[in-house]
Each structure stands twice: as structure tokens, then as C-alpha cells.
C-alpha positions in Angstrom: 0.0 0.0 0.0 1.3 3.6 -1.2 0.4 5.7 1.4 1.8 9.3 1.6 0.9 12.5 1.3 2.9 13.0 -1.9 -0.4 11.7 -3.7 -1.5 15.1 -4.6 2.3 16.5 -6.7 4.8 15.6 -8.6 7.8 13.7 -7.8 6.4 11.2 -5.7 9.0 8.6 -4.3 6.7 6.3 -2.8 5.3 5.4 -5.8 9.0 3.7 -6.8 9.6 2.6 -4.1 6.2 0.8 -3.8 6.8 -0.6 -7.3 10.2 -2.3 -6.5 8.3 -3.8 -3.3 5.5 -5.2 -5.8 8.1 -6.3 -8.0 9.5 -8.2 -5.0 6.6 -9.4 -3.7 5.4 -10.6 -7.1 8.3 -13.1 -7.5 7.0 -15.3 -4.8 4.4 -18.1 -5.2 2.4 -18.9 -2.3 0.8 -15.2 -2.0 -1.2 -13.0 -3.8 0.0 -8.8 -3.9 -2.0 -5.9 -5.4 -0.3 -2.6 -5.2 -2.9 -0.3 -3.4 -2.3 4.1 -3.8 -4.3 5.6 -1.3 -4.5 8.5 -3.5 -6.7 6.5 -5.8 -10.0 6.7 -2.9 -9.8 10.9 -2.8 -10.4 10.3 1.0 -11.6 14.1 2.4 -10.7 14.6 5.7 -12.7 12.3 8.8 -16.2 13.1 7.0 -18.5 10.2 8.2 -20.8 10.8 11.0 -20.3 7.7 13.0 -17.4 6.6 14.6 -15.5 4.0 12.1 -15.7 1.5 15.0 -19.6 0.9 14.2 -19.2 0.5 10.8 -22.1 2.4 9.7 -20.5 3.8 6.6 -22.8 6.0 4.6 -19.8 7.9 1.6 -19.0 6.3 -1.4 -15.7 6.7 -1.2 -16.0 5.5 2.5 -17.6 2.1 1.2 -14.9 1.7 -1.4 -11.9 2.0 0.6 -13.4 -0.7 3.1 -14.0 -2.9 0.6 -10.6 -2.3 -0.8 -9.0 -2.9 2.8 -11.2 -5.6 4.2 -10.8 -7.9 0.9 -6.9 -8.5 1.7 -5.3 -10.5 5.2 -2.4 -8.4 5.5 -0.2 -5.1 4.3 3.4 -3.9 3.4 2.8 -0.4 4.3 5.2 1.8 2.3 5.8 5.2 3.9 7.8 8.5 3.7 8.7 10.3 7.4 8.0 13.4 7.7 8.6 15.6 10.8 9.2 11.5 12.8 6.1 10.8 12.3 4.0 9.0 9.1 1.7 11.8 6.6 -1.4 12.9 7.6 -2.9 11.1 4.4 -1.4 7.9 5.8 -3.4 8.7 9.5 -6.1 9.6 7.4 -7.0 6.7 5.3 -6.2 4.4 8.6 -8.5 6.5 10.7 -11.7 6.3 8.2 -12.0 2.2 9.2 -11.5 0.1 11.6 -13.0 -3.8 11.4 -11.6 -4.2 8.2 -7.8 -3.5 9.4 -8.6 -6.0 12.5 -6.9 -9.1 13.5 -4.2 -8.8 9.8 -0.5 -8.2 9.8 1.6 -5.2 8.3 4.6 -5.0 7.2 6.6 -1.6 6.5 8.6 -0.2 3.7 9.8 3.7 4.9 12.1 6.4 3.6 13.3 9.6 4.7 16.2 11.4 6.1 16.4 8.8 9.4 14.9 5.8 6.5 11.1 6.4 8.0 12.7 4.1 11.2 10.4 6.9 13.3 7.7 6.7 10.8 7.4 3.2 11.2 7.7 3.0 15.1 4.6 5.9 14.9 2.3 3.5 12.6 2.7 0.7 15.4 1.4 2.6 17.6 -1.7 3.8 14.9 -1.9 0.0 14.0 -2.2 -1.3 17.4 -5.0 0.6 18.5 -7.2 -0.8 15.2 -5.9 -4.6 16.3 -3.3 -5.3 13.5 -0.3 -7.5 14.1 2.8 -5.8 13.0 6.2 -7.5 12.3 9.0 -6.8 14.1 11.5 -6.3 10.3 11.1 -3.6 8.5 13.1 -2.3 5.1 14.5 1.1 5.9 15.5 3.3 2.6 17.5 6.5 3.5 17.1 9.4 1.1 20.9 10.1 1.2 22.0 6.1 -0.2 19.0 4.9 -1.8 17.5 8.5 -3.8 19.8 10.2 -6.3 19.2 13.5 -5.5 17.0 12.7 -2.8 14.3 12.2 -5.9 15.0 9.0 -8.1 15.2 6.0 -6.4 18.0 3.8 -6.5 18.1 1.4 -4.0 21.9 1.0 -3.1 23.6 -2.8 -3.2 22.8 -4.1 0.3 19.3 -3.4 -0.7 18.8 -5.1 -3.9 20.6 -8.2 -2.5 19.2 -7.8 1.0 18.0 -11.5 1.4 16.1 -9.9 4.4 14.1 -7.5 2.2 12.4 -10.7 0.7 12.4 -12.4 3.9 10.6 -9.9 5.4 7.7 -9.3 2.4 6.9 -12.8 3.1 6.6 -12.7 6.9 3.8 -10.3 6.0 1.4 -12.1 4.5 -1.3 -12.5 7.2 -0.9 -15.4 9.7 -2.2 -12.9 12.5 -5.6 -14.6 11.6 
């Protein structure tokens, strides 16, 4: 899953960087992977009236993104830090369920200055509270060795040959159910 709030300009490094993990993920057998880009559900900010936790959903878009989200058993979150923490998009499109995220694992994927480590360490915290199972791994790209001018991804040598970057995509394929 994409999920930053470079969805709305140019230049958007998660979408490599979510490609090369689809491309990863793609090579193995015993899973299926659909590449998900939050930007693609034009969630508005929080606009249902009931709490998610009831799920009375009564937007469109609201409907669609649960369907999306409740139809898979686990995630590979990909994720830029910004300001040691994950974008408000990201908290966003989390915050509008909350069955359909329950009882599945997630992996993460995260970039930025410090690799996203404190993105990732913030969206345990967001995924605990709506009951997911997170793995301990994670892939951390830094924008200094993986980004050619901190825009084109590159993924230096320990990461394309990082047995543990495969490793880790398939400890994320749902056995918290």
C-alpha cells in the first residue's frame, strides 16, 4: 500500500519505491499482492458521522476504501517520514476504518532522512489501537543512499541483494488470523 501525502504533486518517491516492493513481492508463489495508492480513494478529511468502530458507513468513497482494505489479510505499508512521524494522508485513510484493518499483519517499507525508522515505530502505535499484528522487520530506505538527489530511487547494493528485504515481504502475508 502507497500511502503518503505526496499523492497530490509531482515527484512522488513512494510510488518507486512501492513498485520495486511489488516487484519483490510478485516473485514469490504462495501469495497473492495488489499494489494499493491511497490517493486513488480521494479520501476528504474524517467526513462520516459515526465513529468507524460501528461500521455504519454512509460515503461512497468511504464504502470503497473498506471494501478495498477488508478484501486483503495483510499489508506492506510503504511510507515517507516526515517531521518523525507517518503523513497525515497515511493517519487519514487508517482513521476512516476500523474492522476491516482488524486481526491482519503489516509490514513496512519507509524512507526519509532517518529511513522512516520513526515513521514506522509511529504507525505501530496507529496499527495497534485498530488490532493489526505488525512485524518486528522492516526495510529502511535512506534518502541520502538509496535517492539520487534525494528524488530517483536507487536502492543501493545491500538493498537489492538484501536476502532480508524478501524475507521480510513474506513474513507479512497474514498469519495474524
Amino acid at each position: 500500500m502507497q500511502s503518503s501525502s505526496e499523492a497530490r504533486g509531482p515527484g512522488r518517491n513512494g510510488e518507486a519505491v512501492a513498485k520495486w516492493v511489488y516487484e519483490i513481492a510478485q516473485k514469490r508463489s504462495d501469495a497473492e499482492f495488489e499494489l494499493v495508492d491511497i490517493k486513488d480513494f480521494n479520501l476528504p478529511l474524517l467526513d462520516e458521522p459515526v465513529p468507524p468502530i460501528m461500521g455504519q458507513y454512509s460515503k461512497p468513497h468511504t464504502k470503497a476504501w473498506a471494501a478495498k482494505i477488508g478484501s486483503f489479510d495483510g499489508y506492506v505499508f510503504v511510507t515517507p517520514e516526515y517531521n518523525h512521524g507517518i503523513s497525515g494522508a497515511l493517519k487519514n485513510a487508517i482513521d476512516f476504518l476500523f474492522a476491516e484493518w482488524n486481526n491482519k499483519a503489516a509490514g513496512f517499507v519507509s524512507y526519509g532522512g532517518a529511513s522512516g525508522a520513526r515513521a514506522v515505530e509511529q504507525l505501530r502505535l496507529v496499527l495497534a489501537e485498530v488490532q493489526m499484528a505488525t512485524v518486528r522487520n522492516q526495510v529502511l530506505l535512506s534518502m541520502y543512499t538509496d535517492f539520487e538527489n534525494f528524488s530517483v530511487f536507487k536502492p543501493d547494493a545491500r538493498q537489492r541483494n538484501s536476502r532480508s528485504t524478501t524475507c521480510w515481504i513474506s513474513s507479512s502475508r497474514g498469519e495474524a488470523r
